[in-house]
C-alpha distance (Angstrom), angle and dihedral (degrees) to the residues before:
residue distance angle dihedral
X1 . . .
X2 3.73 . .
X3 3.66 103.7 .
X4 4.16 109.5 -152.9
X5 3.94 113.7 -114.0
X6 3.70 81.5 -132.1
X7 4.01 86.3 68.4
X8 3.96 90.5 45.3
X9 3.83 87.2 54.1
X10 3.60 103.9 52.0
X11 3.96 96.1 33.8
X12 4.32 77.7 60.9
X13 3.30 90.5 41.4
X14 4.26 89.1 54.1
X15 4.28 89.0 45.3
X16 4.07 88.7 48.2
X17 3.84 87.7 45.8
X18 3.85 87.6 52.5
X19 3.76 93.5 45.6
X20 3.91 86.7 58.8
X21 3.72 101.7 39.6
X22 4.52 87.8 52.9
X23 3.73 88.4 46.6
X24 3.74 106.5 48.7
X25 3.81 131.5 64.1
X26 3.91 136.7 -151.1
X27 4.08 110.6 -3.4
X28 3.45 100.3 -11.8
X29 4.11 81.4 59.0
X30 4.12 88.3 53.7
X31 3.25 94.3 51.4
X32 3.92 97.5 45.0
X33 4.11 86.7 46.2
X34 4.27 87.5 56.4
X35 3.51 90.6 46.0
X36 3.92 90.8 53.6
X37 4.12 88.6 41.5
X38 3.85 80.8 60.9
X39 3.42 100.9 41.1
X40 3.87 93.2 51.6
X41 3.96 96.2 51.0
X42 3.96 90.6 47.2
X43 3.68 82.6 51.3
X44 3.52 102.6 43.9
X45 3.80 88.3 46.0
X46 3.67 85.5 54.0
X47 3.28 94.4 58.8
X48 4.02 101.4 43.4
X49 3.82 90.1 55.9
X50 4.18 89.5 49.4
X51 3.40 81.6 53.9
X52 3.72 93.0 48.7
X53 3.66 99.8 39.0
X54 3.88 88.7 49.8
X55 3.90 99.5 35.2
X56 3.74 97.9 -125.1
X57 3.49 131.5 124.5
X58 3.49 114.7 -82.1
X59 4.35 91.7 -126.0
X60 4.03 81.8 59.9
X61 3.65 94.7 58.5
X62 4.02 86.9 48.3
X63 3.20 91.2 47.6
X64 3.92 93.5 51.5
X65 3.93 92.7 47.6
X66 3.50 87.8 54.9
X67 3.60 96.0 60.1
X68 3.66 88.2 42.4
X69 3.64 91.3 58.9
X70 3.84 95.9 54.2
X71 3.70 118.9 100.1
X72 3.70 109.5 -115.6
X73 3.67 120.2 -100.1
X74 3.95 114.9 -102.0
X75 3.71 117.5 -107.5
X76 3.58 114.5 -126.6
């Protein structure tokens, strides 16, 4: 399945989020936990109108971005 770059963006966008929120403290923390809140809706969003658009089910698109998100296996 041809997973939209769109989808690769945000679902980065959601890990760098997380990164933030787990290494800050006190406000900065709040502010790094709203900007993963957003990041997460726009992604999950994302993903329902793949689904849509493609008339899958939505757990087939995750399951596809996942993969695409995995850093490729070195060749021996």
């Amino acid at each position: 399945m041809d997973i939209p770059r769109r989808l690769i963006e945000l679902q980065r966008a959601v890990e760098a989020a997380d990164d933030r929120y787990r290494n800050n403290a006190g406000e900065n923390a709040t502010v790094a936990l709203a900007v993963w809140s957003d990041a997460t809706a726009a992604l999950v969003q994302g993903i329902t109108d793949c689904a849509e658009e493609q008339g899958v089910p939505r757990r087939e698109v995750e399951r596809a971005l996942e993969q695409a998100m995995r850093p490729p296996l070195p060749m021996d």
